[in-house]
Backbone as numpy.savetxt, mean C-alpha at the origin, in Angstrom:
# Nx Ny Nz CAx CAy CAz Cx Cy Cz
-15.58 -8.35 -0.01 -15.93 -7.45 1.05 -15.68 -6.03 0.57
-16.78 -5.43 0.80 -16.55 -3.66 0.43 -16.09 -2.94 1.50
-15.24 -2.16 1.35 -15.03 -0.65 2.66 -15.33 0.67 2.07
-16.26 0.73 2.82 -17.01 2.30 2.24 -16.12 3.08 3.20
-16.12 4.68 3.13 -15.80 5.28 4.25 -17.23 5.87 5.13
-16.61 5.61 5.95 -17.91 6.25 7.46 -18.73 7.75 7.14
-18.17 8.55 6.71 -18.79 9.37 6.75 -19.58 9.89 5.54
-19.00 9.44 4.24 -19.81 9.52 3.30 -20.23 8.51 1.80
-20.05 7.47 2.19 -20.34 5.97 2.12 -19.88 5.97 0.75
-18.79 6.59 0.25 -18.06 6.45 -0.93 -16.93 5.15 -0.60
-16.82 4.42 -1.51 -16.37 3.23 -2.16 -14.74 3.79 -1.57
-13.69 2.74 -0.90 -12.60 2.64 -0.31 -12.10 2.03 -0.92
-12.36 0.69 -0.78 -11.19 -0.42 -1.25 -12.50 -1.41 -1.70
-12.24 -1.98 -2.45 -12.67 -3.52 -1.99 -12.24 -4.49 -1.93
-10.44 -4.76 -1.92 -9.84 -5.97 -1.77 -8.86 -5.36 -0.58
-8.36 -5.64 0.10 -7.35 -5.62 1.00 -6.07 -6.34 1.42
-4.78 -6.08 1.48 -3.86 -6.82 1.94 -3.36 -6.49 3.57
-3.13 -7.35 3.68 -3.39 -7.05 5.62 -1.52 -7.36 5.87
-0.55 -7.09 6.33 0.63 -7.62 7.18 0.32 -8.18 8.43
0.42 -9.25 8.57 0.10 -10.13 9.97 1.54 -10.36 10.84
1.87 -9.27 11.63 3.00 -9.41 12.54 3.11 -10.66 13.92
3.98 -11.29 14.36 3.84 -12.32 15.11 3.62 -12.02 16.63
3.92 -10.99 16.35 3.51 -10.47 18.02 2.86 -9.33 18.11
1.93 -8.87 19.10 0.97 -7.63 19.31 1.86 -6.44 19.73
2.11 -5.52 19.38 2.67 -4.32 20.14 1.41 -4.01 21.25
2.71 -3.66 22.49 1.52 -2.69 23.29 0.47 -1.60 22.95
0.83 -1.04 22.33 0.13 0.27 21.69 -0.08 0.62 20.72
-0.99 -0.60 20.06 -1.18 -0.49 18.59 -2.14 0.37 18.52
-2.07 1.19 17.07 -2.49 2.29 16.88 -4.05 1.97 16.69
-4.70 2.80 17.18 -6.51 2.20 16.29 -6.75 3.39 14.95
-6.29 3.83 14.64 -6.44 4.60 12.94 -4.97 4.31 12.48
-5.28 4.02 11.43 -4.26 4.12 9.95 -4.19 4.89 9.32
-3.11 5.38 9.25 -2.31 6.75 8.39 -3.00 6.54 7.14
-3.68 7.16 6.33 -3.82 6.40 4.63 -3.19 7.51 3.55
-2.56 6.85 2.81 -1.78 7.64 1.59 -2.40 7.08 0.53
-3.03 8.02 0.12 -3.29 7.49 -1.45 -2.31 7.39 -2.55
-2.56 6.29 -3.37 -1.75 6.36 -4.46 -2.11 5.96 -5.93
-1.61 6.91 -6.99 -2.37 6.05 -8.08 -1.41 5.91 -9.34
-1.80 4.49 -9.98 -0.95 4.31 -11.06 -1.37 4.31 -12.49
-0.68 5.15 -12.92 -1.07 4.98 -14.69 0.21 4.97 -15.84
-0.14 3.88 -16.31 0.67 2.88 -17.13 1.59 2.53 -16.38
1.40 1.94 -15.27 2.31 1.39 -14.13 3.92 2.22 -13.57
3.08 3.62 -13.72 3.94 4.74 -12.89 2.83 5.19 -12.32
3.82 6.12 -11.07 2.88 6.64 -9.96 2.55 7.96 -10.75
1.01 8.54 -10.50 0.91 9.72 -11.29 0.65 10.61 -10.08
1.18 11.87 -10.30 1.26 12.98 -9.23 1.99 12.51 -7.67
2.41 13.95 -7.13 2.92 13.07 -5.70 4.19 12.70 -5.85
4.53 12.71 -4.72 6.18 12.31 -4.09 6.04 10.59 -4.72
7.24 10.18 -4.87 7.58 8.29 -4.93 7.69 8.25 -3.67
8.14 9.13 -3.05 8.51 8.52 -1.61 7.98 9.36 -0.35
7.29 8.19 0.76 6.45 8.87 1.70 7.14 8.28 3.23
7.18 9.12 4.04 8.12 8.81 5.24 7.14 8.68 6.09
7.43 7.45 7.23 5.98 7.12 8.18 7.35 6.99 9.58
6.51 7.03 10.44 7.42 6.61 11.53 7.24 4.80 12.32
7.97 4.19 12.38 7.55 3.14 13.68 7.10 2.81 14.22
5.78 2.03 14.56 4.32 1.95 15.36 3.37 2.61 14.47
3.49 3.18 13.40 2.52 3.63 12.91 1.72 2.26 11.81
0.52 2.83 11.90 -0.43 1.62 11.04 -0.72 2.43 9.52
-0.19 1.77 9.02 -0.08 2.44 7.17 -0.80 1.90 6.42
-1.85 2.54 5.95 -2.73 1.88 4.74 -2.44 2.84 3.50
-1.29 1.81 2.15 -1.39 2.21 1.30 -2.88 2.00 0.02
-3.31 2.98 -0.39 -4.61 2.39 -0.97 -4.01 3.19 -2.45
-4.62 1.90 -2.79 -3.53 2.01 -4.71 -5.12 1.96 -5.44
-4.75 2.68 -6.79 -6.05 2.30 -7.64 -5.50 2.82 -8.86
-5.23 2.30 -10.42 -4.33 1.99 -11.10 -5.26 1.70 -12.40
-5.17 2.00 -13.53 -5.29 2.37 -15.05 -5.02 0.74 -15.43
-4.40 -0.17 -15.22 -4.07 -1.34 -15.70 -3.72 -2.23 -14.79
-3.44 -3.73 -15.20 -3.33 -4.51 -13.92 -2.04 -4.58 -13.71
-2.06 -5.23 -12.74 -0.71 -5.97 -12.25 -0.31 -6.23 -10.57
0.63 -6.67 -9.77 0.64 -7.25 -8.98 1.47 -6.11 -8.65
1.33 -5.60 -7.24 2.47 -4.88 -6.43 3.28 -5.80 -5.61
4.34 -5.34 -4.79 5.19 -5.92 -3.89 5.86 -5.18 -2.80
5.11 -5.20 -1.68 5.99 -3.89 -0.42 7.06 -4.89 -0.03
8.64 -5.07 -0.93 9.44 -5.78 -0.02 9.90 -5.54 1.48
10.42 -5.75 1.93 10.54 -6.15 3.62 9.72 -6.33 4.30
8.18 -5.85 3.74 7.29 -6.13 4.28 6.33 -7.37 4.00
7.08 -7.74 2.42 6.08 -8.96 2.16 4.83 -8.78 1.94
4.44 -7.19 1.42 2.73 -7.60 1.30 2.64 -7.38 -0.06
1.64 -7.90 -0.32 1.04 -8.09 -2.07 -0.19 -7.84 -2.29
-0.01 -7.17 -2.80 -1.85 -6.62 -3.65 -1.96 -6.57 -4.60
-3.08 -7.13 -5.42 -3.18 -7.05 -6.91 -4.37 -5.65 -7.49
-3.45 -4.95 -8.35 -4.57 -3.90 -8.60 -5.02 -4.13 -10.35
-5.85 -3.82 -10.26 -6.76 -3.80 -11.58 -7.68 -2.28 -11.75
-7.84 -1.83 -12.92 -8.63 -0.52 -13.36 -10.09 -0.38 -12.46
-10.97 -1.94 -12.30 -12.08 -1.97 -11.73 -12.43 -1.40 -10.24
-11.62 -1.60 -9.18 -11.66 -0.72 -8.38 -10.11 -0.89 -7.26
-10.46 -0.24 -6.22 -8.82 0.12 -5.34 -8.71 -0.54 -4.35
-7.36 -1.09 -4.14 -7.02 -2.06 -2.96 -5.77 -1.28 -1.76
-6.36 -2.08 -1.19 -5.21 -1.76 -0.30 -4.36 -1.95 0.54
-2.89 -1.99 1.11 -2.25 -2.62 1.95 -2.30 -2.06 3.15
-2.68 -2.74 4.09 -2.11 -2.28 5.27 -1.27 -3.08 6.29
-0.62 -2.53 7.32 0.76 -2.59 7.82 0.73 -2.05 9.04
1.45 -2.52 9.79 2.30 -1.76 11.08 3.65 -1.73 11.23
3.85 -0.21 10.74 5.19 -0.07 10.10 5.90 -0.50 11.46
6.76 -1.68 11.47 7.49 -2.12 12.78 8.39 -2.39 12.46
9.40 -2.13 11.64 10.96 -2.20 10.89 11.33 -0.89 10.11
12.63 -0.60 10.49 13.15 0.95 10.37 13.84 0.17 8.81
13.52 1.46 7.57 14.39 1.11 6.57 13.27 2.13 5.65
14.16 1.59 3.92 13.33 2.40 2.87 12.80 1.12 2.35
11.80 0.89 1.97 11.45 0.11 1.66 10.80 0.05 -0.09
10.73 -0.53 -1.03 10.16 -0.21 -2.27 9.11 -0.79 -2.56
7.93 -0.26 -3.13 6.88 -1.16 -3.95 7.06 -1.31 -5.17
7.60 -2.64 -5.66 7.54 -2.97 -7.17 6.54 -3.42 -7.69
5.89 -2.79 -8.72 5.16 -3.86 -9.98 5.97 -4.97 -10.65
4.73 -5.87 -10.46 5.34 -7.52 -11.06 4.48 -7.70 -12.31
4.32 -8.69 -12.86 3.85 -9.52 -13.66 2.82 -8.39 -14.73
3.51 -7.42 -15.38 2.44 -6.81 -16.23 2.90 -6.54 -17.53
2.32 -7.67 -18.48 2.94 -8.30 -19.45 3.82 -8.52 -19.63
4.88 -9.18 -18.78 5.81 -9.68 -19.24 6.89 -8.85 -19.26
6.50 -7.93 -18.94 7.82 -6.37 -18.57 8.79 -6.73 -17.28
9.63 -6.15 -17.40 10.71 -5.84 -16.17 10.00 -5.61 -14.60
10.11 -5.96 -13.80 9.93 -5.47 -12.80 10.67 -4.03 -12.24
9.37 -2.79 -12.07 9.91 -1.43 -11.88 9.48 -1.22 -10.12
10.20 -0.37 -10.24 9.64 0.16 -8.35 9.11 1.36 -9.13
7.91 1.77 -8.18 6.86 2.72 -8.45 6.99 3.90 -7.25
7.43 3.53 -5.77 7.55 4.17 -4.45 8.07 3.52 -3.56
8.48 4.36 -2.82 9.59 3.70 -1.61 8.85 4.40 -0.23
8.46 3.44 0.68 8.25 3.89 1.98 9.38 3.77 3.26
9.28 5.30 3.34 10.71 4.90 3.91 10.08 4.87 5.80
10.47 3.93 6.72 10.06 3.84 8.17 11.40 4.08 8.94
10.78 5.30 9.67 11.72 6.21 10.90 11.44 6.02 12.30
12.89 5.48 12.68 12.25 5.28 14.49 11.88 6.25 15.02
């Protein structure tokens, strides 16, 4: 599935990771915050590591990255795999107060590094 954007039908994502919460908030947001982010040689290039969102907010991190490998938003449990070919992205409803880290996994056989920390404010 492709996501263009609406207004000028340039290329978004084309894979997506979704957080599926067990219950509906009353007042879920209908737009998502989006932070771009990008990785080369599995560091973040340009830009803060760390981006502060508040509570109820709907967060689409959209990653697009020089090499592969697997991300990891712990506490949140979401996973996206990015590759050079095109940009994915997580999205979320930030509904747990904390800092949270995205680590790269599985890219050759290296250490697992954190790349950014999202930190969620009540």
């Amino acid at each position: 599935m492709l996501f263009r954007s609406a207004s000028a039908g340039v290329l978004v994502a084309d894979r997506i990771a979704v957080k599926v919460t067990a219950r509906r908030p009353a007042n879920l947001p209908t737009a998502a915050r989006t932070i771009d982010l990008r990785l080369a040689g599995n560091r973040l290039s340009g830009g803060s590591d760390t981006v502060r969102v508040k509570v109820g907010e709907l967060v689409q991190l959209r990653w697009t990255s020089d090499t592969h490998g697997s991300l990891h938003l712990h506490g949140y449990d979401v996973e996206a795999d990015v590759t050079p070919a095109s940009p994915v992205s997580m999205l979320l409803l930030a509904d747990a107060a904390g800092r949270f880290p995205v680590e790269v996994h599985g890219t050759g056989g290296g250490p697992e590094q954190t790349v950014f920390y999202l930190e969620v404010y009540p």
